[in-house]
N, C-alpha and C positions, 0 to 999 in steps of 0.2 A: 571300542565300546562307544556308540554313540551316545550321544546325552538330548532329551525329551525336552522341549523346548515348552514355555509355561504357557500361560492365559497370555501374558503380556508381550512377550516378542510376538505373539502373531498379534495383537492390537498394534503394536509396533510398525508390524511390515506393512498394516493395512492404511495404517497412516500415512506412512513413505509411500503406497501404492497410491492412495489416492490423491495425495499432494502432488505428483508427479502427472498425474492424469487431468486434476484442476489446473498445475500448472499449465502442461504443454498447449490443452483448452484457452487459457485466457491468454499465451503467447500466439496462441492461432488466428484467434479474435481482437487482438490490437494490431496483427500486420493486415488482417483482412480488414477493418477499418482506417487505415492507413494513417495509421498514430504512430507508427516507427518511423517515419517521413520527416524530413527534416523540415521540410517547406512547412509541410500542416503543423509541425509544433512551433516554427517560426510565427505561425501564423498565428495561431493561439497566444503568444506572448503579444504581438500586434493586437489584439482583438481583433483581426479581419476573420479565425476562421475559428469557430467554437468548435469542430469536431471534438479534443482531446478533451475538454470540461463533458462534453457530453459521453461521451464512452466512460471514464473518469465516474460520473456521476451514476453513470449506470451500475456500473461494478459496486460501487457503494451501497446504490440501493438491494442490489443482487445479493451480494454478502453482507449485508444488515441482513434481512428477512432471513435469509440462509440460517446464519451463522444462531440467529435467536431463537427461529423454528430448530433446529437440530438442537439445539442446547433446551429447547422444553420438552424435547423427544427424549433426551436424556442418550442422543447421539455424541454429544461432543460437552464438553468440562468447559466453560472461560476462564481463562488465567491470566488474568490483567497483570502488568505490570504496573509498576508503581512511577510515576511519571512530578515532573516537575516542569516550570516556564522558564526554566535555565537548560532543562533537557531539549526543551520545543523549540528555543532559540537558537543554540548552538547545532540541532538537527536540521534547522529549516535553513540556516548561516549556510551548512556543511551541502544542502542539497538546493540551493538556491543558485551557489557558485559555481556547482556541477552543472546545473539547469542553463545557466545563463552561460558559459563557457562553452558548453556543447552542444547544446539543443536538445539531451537528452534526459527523461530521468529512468531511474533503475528500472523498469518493467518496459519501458519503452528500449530502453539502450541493449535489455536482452534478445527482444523484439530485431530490433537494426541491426545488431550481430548477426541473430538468426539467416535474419533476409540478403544476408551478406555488405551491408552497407561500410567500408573500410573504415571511416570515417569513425564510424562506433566502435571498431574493433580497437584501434588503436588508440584511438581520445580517451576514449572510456574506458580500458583497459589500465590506461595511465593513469587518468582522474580518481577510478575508484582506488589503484594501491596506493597514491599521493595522498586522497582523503582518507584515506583508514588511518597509512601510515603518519599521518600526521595527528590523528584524535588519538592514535592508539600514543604518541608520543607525548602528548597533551594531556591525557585523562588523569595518570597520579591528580595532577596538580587540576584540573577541573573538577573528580569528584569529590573533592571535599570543599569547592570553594561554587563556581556558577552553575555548574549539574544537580545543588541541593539547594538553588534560588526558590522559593514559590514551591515548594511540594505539596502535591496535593496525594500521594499516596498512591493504590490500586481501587480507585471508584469509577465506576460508569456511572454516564446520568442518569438511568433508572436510579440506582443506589444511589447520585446522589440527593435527588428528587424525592427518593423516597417513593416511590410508586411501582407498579405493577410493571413489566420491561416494555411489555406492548403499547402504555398508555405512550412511551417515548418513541419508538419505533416504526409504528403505524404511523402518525401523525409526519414524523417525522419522513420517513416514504414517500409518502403523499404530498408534501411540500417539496421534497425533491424529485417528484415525477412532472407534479404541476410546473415547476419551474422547467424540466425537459419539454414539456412541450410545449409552454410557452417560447424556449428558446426556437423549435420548431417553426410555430406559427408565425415566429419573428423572422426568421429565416435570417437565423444567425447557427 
């Protein structure tokens, strides 16, 4: 007897379907920008080469507009999680040491993998179960003491501004498009 599957495993699958398809997209478009590259992320830590701030900032702007256009379509729900500056510290600690260590970070280093770079396979391979395995060994004793430093809850700056999402979003866009091409014209 098979069993009839509801409304929600198929929103389910489509979710998975489409995550996977935006995934594979944005790992196709950071190796064809050549931000899985070791030199060019070296080189961004240098400030010699802006590529990775600029793709970086793109995607930002890409899924900002995105993600707020579908959520007034009433295509997609936001589900903030509830954030603190003891979460922001210990997450930027945890991906700064990755960064600086490797030369990679998460979307880049699946990127370097993909491309076959060894270097990611292995480093990063290592780095990401070493960092898990060690917050996951940490966390008892962090969420109760520097994970709940500074809470500020589940607010986006619309809500917390108190405004319209667009008065935040547009504005904001447009300052990090202007800055893209400023860096452009700079030819950085």
């Amino acid at each position: 007897m098979t069993q009839q599957k509801g409304n929600g495993d198929g929103r389910a699958r489509a979710q998975l379907i489409w995550g996977l398809v935006f995934g594979i997209a944005f790992g196709f478009l950071l190796q064809k920008s050549g931000v899985t590259r070791y030199d060019v992320i070296l080189g961004q830590l240098l400030l010699e080469d802006f590529t990775v701030l600029k793709v970086m900032l793109s995607a930002v702007v890409t899924g900002m507009l995105g993600i707020y256009l579908m959520r007034q379509l009433g295509w997609v729900e936001l589900k903030t999680k509830t954030g603190s500056v003891g979460m922001n510290v210990i997450g930027g600690l945890l991906f700064g040491v990755g960064f600086a260590v490797l030369g990679y970070c998460p979307g880049t280093l699946a990127g370097a993998i993909g491309s076959g770079y060894l270097d990611a396979l292995v480093g990063g391979t290592v780095g990401i179960l070493l960092g898990a395995g060690l917050f996951a060994e940490l966390y008892p004793r962090l969420r109760s003491g520097i994970l709940r430093w500074g809470e500020f809850g589940n607010i986006t700056l619309p809500d917390l501004v108190k405004v319209n999402q667009w008065l935040v979003v547009l504005p904001a866009a447009a300052v990090l498009v202007l800055f893209l091409v400023w860096l452009e014209v700079a030819g950085l």
